[in-house]
N, CA and C atoms of all chains as a GROMACS GRO file, in nm:
protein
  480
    1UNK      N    1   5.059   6.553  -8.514
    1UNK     CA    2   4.978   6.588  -8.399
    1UNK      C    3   5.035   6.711  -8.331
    2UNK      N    4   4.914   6.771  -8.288
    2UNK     CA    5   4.966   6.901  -8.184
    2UNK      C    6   4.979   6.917  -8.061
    3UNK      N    7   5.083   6.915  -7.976
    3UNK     CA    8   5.092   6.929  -7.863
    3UNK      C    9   5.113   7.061  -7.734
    4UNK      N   10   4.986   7.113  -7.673
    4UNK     CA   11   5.048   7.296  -7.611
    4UNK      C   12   5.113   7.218  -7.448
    5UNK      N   13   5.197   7.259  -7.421
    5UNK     CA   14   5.219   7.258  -7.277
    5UNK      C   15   5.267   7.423  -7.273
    6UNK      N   16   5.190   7.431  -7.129
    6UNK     CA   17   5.165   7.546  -7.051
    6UNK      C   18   5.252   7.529  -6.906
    7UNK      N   19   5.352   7.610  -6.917
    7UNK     CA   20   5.432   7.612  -6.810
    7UNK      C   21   5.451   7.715  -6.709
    8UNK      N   22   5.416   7.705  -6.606
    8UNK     CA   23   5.392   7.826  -6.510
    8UNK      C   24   5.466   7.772  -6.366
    9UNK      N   25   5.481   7.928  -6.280
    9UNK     CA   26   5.540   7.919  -6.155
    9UNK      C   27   5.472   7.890  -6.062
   10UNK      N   28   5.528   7.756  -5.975
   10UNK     CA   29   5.432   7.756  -5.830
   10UNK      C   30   5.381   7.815  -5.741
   11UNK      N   31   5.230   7.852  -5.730
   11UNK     CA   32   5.155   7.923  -5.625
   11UNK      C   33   5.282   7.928  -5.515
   12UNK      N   34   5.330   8.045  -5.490
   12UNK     CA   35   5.418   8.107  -5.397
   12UNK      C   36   5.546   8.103  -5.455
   13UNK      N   37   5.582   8.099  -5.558
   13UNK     CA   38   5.744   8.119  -5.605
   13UNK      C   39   5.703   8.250  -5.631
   14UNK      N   40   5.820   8.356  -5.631
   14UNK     CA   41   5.785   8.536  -5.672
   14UNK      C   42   5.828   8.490  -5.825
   15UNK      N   43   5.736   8.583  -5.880
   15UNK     CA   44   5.677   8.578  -6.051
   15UNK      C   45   5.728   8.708  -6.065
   16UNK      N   46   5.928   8.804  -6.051
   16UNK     CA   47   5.907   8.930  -6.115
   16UNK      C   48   5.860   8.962  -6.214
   17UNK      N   49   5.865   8.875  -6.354
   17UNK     CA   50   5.793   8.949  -6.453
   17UNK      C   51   5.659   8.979  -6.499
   18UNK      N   52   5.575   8.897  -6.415
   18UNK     CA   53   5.429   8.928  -6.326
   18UNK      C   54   5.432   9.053  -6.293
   19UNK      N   55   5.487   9.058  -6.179
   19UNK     CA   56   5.505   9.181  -6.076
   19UNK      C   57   5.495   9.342  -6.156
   20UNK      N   58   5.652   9.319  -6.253
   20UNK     CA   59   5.669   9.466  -6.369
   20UNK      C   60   5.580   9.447  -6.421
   21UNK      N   61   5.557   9.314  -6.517
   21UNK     CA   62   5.410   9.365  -6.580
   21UNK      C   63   5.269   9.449  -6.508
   22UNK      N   64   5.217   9.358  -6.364
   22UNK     CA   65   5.094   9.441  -6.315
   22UNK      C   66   5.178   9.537  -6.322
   23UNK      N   67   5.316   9.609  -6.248
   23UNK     CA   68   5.292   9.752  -6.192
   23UNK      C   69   5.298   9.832  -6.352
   24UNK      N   70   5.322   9.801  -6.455
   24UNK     CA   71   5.334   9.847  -6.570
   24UNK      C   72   5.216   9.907  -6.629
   25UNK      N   73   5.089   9.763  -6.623
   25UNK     CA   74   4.944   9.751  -6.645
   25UNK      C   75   4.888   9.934  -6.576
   26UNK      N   76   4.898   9.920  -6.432
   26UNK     CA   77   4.895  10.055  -6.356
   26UNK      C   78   4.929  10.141  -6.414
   27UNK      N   79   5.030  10.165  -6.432
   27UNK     CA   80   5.048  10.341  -6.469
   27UNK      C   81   5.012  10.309  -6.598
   28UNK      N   82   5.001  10.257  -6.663
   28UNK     CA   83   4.942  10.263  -6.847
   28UNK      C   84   4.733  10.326  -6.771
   29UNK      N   85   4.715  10.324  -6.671
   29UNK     CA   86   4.586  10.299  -6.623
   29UNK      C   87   4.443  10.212  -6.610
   30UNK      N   88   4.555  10.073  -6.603
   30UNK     CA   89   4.426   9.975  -6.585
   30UNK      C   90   4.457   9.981  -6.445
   31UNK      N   91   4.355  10.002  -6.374
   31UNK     CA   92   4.343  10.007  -6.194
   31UNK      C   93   4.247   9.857  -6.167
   32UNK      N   94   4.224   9.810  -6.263
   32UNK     CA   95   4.112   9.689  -6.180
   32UNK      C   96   4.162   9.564  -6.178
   33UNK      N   97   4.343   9.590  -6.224
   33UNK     CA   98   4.391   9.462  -6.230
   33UNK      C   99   4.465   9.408  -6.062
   34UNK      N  100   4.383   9.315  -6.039
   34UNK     CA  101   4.440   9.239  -5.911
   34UNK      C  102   4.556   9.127  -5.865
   35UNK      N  103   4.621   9.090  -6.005
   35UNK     CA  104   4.726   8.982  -6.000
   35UNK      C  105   4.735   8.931  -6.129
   36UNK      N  106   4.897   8.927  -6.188
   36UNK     CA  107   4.956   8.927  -6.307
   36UNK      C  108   5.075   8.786  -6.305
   37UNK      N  109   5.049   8.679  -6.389
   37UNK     CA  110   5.196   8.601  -6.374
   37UNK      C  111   5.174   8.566  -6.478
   38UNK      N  112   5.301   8.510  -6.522
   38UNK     CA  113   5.367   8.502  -6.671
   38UNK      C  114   5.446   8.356  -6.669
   39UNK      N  115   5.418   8.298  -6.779
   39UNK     CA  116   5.399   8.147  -6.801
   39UNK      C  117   5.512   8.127  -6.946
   40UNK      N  118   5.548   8.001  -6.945
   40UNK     CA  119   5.563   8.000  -7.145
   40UNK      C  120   5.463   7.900  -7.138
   41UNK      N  121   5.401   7.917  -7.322
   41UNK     CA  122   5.345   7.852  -7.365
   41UNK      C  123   5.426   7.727  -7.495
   42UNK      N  124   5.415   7.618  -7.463
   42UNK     CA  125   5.488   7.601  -7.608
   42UNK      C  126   5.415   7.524  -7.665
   43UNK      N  127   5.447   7.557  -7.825
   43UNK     CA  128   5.337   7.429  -7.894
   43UNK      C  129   5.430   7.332  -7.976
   44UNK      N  130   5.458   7.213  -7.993
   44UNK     CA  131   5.470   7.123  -8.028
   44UNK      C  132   5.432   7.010  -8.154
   45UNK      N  133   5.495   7.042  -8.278
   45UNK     CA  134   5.440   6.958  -8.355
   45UNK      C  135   5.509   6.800  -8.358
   46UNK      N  136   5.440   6.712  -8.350
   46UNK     CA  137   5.507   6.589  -8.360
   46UNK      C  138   5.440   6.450  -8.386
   47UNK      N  139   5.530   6.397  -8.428
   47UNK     CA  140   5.454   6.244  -8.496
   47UNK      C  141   5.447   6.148  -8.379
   48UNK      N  142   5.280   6.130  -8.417
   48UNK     CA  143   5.260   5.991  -8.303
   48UNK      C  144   5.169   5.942  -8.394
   49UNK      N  145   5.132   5.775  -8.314
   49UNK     CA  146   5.078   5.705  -8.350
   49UNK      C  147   4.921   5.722  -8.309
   50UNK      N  148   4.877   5.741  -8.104
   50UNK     CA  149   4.778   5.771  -8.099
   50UNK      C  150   4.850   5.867  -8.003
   51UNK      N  151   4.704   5.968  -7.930
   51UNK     CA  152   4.667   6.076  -7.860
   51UNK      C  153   4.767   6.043  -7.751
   52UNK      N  154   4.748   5.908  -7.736
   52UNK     CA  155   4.813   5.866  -7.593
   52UNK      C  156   4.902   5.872  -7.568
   53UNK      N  157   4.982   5.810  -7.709
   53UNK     CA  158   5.148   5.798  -7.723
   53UNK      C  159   5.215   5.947  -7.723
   54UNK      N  160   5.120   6.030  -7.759
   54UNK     CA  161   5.207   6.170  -7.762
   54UNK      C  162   5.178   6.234  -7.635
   55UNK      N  163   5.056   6.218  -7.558
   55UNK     CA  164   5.030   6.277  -7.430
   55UNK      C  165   5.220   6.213  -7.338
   56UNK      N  166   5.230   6.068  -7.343
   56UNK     CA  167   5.347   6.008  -7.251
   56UNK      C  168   5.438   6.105  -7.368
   57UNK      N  169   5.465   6.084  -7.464
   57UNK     CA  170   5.599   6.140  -7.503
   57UNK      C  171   5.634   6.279  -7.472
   58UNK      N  172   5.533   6.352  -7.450
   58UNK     CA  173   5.539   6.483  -7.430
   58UNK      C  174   5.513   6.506  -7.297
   59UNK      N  175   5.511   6.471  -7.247
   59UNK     CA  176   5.492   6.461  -7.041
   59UNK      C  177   5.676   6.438  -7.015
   60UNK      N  178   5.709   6.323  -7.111
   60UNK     CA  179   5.860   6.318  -7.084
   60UNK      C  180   5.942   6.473  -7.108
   61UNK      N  181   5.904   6.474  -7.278
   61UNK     CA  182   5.981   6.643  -7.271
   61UNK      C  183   5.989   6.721  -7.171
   62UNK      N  184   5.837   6.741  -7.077
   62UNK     CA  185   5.822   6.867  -7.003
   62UNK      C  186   5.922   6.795  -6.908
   63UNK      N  187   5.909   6.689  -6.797
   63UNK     CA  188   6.012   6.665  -6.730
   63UNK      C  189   6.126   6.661  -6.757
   64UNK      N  190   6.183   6.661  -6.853
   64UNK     CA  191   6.327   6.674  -6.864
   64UNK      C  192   6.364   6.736  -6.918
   65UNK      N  193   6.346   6.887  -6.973
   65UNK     CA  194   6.354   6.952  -7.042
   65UNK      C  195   6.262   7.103  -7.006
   66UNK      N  196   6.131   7.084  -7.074
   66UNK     CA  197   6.085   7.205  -7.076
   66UNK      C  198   6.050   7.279  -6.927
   67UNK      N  199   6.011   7.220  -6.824
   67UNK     CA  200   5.960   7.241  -6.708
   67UNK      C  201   6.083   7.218  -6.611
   68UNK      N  202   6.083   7.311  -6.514
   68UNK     CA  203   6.174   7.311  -6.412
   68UNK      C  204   6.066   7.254  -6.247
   69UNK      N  205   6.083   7.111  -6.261
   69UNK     CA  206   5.973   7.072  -6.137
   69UNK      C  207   5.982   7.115  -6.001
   70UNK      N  208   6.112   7.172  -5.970
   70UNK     CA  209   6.106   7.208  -5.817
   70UNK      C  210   6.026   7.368  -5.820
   71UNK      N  211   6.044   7.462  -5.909
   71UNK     CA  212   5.965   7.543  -5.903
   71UNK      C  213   5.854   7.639  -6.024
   72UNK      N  214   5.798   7.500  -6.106
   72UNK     CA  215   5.704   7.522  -6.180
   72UNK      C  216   5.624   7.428  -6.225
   73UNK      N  217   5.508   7.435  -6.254
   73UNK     CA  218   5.441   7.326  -6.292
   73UNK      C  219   5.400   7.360  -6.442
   74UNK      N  220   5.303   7.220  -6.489
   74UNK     CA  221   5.313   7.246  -6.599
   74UNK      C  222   5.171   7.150  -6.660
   75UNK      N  223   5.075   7.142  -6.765
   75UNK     CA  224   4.991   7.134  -6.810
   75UNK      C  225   4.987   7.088  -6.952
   76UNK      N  226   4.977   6.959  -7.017
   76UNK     CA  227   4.922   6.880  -7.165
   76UNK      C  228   4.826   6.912  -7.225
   77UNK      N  229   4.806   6.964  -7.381
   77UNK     CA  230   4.679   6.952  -7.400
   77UNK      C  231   4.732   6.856  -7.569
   78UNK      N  232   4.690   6.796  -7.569
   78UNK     CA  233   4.697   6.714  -7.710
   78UNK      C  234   4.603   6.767  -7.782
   79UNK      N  235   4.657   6.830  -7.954
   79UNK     CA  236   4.498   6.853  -8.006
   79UNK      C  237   4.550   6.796  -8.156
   80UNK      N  238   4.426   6.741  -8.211
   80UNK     CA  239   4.512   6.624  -8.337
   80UNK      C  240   4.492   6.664  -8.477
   81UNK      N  241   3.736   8.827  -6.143
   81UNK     CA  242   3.754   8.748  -6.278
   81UNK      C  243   3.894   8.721  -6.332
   82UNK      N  244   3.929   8.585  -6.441
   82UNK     CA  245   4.030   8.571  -6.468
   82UNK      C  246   4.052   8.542  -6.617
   83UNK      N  247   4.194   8.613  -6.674
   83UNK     CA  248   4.189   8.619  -6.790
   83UNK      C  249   4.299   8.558  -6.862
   84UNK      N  250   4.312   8.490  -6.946
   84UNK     CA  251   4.438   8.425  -6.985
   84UNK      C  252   4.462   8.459  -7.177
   85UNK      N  253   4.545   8.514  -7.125
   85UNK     CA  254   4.582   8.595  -7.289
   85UNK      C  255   4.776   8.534  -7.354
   86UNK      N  256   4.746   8.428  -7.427
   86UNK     CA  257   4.828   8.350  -7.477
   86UNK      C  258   4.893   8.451  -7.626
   87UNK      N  259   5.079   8.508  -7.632
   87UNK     CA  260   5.114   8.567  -7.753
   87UNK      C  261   5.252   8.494  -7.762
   88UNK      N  262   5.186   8.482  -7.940
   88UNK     CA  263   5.300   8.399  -8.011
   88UNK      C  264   5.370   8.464  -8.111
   89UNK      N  265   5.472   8.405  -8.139
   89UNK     CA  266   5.520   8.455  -8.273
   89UNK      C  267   5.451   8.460  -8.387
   90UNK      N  268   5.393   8.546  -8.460
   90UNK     CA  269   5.326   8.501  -8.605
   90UNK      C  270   5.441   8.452  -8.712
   91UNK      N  271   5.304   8.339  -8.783
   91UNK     CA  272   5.382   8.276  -8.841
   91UNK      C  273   5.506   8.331  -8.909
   92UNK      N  274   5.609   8.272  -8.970
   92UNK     CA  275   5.690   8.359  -9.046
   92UNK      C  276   5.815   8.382  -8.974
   93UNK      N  277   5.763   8.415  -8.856
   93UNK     CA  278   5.892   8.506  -8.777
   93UNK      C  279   5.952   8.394  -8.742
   94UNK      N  280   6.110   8.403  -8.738
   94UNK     CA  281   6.155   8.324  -8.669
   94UNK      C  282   6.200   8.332  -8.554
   95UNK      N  283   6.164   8.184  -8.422
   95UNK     CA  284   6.155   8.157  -8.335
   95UNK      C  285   6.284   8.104  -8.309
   96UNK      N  286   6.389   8.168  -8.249
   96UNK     CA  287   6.479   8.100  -8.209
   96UNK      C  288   6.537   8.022  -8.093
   97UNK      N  289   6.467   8.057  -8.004
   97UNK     CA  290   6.414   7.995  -7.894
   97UNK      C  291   6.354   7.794  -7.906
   98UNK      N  292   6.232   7.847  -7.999
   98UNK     CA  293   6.162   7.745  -8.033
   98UNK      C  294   6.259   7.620  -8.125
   99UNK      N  295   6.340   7.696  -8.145
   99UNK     CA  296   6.445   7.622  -8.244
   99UNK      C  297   6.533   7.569  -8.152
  100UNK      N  298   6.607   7.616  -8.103
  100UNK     CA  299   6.711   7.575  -7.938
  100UNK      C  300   6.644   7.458  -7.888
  101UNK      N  301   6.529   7.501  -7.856
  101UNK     CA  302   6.449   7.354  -7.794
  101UNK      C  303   6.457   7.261  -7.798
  102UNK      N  304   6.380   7.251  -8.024
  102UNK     CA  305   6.352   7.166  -8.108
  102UNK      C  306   6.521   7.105  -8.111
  103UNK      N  307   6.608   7.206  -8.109
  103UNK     CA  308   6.747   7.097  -8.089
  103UNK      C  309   6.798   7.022  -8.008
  104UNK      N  310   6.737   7.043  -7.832
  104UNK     CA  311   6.789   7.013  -7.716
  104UNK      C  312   6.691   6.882  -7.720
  105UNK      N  313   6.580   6.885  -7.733
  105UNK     CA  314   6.502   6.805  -7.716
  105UNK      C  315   6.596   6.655  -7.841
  106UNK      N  316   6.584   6.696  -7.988
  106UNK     CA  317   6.609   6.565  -8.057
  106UNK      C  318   6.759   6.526  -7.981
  107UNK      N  319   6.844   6.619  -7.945
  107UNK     CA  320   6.972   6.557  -7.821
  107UNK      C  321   6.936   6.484  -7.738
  108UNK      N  322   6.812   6.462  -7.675
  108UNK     CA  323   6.755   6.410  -7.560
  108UNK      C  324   6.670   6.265  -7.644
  109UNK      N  325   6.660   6.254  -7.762
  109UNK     CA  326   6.653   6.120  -7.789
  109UNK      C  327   6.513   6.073  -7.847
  110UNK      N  328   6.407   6.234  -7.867
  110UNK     CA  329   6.284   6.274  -7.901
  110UNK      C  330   6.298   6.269  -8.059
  111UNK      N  331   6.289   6.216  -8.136
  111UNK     CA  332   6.303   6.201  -8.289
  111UNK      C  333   6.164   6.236  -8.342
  112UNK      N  334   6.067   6.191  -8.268
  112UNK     CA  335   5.923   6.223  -8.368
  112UNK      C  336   5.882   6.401  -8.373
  113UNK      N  337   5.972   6.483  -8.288
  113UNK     CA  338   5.963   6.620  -8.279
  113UNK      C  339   5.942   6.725  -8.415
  114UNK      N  340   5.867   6.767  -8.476
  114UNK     CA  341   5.863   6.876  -8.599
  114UNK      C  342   5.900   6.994  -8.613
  115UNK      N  343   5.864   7.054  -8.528
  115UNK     CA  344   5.850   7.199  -8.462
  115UNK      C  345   5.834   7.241  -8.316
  116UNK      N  346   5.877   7.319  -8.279
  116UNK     CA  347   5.850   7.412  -8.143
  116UNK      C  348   5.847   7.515  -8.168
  117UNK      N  349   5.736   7.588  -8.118
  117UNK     CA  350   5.728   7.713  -8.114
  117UNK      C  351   5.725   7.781  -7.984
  118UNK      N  352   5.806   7.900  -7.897
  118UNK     CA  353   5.758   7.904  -7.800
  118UNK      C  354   5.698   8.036  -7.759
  119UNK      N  355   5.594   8.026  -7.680
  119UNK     CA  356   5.474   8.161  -7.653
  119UNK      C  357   5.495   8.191  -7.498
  120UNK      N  358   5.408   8.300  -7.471
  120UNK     CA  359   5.412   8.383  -7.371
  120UNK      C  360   5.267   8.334  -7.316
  121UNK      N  361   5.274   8.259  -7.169
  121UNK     CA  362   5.064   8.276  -7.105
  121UNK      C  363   5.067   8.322  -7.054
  122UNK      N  364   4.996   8.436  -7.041
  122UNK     CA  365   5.018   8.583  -6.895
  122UNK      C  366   4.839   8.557  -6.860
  123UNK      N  367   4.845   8.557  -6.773
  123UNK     CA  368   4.704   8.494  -6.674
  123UNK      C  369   4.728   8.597  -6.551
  124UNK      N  370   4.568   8.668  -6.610
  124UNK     CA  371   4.543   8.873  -6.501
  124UNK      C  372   4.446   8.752  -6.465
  125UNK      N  373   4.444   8.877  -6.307
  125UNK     CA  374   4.329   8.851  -6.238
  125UNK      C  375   4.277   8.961  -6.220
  126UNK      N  376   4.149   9.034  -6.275
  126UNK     CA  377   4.136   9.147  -6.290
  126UNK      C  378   3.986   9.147  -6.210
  127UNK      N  379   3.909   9.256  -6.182
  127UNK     CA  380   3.803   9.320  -6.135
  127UNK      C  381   3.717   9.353  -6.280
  128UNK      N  382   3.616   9.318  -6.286
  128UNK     CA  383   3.505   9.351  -6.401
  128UNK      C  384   3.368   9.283  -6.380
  129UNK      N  385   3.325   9.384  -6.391
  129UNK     CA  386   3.169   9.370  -6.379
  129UNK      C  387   3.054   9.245  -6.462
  130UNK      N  388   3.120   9.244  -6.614
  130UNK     CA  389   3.132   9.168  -6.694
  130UNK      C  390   3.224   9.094  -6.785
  131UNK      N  391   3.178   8.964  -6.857
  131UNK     CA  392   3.278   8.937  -6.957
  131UNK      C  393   3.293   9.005  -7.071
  132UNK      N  394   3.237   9.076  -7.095
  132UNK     CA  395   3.237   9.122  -7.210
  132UNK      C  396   3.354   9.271  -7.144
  133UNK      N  397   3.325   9.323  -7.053
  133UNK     CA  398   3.437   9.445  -7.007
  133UNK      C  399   3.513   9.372  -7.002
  134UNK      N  400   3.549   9.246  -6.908
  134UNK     CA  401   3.660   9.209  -6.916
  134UNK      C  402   3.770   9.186  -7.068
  135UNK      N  403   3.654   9.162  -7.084
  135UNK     CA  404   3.726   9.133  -7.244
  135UNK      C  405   3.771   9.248  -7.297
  136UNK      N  406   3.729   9.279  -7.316
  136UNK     CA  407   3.747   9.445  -7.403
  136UNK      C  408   3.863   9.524  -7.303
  137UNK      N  409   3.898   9.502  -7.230
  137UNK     CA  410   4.021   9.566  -7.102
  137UNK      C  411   4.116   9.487  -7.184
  138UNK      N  412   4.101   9.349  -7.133
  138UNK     CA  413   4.214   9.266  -7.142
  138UNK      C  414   4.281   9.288  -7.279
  139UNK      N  415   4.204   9.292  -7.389
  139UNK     CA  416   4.226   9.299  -7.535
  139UNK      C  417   4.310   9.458  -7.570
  140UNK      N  418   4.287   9.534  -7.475
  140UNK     CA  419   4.338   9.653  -7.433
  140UNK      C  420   4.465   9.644  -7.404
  141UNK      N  421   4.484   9.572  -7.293
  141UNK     CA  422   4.605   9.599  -7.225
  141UNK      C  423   4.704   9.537  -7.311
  142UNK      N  424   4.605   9.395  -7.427
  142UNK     CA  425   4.727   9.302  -7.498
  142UNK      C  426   4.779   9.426  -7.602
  143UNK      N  427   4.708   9.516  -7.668
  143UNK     CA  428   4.713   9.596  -7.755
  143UNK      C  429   4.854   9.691  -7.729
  144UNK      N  430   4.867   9.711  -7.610
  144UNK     CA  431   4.878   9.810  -7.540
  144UNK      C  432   5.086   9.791  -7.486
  145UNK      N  433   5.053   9.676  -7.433
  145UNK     CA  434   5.162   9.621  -7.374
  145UNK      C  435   5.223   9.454  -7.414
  146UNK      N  436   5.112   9.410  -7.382
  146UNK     CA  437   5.182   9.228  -7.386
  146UNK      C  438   5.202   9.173  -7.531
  147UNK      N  439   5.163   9.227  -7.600
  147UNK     CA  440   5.166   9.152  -7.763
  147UNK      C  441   5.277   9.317  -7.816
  148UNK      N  442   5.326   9.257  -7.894
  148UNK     CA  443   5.421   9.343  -7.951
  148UNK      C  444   5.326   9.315  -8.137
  149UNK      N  445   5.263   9.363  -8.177
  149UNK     CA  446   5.160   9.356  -8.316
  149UNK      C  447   5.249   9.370  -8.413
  150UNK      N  448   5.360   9.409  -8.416
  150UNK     CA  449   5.445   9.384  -8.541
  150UNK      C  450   5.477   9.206  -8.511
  151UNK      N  451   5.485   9.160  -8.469
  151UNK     CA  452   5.565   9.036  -8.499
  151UNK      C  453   5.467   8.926  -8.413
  152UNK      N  454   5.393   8.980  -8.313
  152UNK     CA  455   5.331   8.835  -8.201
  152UNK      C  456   5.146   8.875  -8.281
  153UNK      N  457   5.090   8.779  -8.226
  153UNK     CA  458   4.970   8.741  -8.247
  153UNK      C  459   4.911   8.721  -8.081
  154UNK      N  460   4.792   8.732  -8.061
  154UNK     CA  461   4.760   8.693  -7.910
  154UNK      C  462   4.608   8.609  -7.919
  155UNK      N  463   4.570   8.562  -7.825
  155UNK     CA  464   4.446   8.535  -7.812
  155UNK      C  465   4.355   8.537  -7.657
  156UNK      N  466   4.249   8.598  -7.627
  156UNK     CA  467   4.237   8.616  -7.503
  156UNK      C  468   4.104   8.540  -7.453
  157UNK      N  469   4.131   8.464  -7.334
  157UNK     CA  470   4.019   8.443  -7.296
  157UNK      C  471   3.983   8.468  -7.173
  158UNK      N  472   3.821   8.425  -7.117
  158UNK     CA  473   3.805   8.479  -6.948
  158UNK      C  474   3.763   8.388  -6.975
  159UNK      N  475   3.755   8.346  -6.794
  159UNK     CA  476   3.693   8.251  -6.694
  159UNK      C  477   3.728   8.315  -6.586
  160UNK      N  478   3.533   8.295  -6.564
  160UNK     CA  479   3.481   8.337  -6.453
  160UNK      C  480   3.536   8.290  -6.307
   0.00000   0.00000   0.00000
């Protein structure tokens, strides 16, 4: 089974590599860009039994491991 | 408008990162784990008239800056 968690910074933590990226976006000359933040994505291959069992097993990873909860959140998508 | 443009390693390359993980994690007691791979989600909030400009910018800027085409792969999407 496939598992993506999407890990990103909390609405109001400063995102510098957001930041260099938009001001980067700019002088390359995209002007219509209004806000840039930068996430990991990870994908996950792993053995489960059902959808469910890997949604909990992989909710555990992100908490203890992949995701830093005081200042990022983070997002499951199970695809099988 | 908002755009979320996800870049990974193409296959092949090795992920060492994704590997660190895949090791920290089976330390942590995760045995059904296969693989990790880990990616970049950079989520613009850009100005465009349409999806289809949007698109064609965004696919721009991945060209341009956020995907490195020797080695990452990207994929882009909008929502409105």
């Amino acid at each position: 089974m496939k598992a993506i968690v999407n890990v990103h910074l909390k609405k109001g933590v400063l995102d510098p590599q957001g930041k260099a990226v938009h001001h980067a976006l700019e002088n390359l000359g995209f002007k219509n860009v209004e806000d840039v933040r930068i996430g990991k994505q990870i994908l996950i291959e792993l053995k489960a039994q059902s959808v469910e069992e890997a949604e909990k097993e992989v909710k555990e990873m992100a908490d203890r491991l992949l995701a830093n909860p005081v200042i990022e959140n983070y997002t499951v998508e199970i695809l099988q």
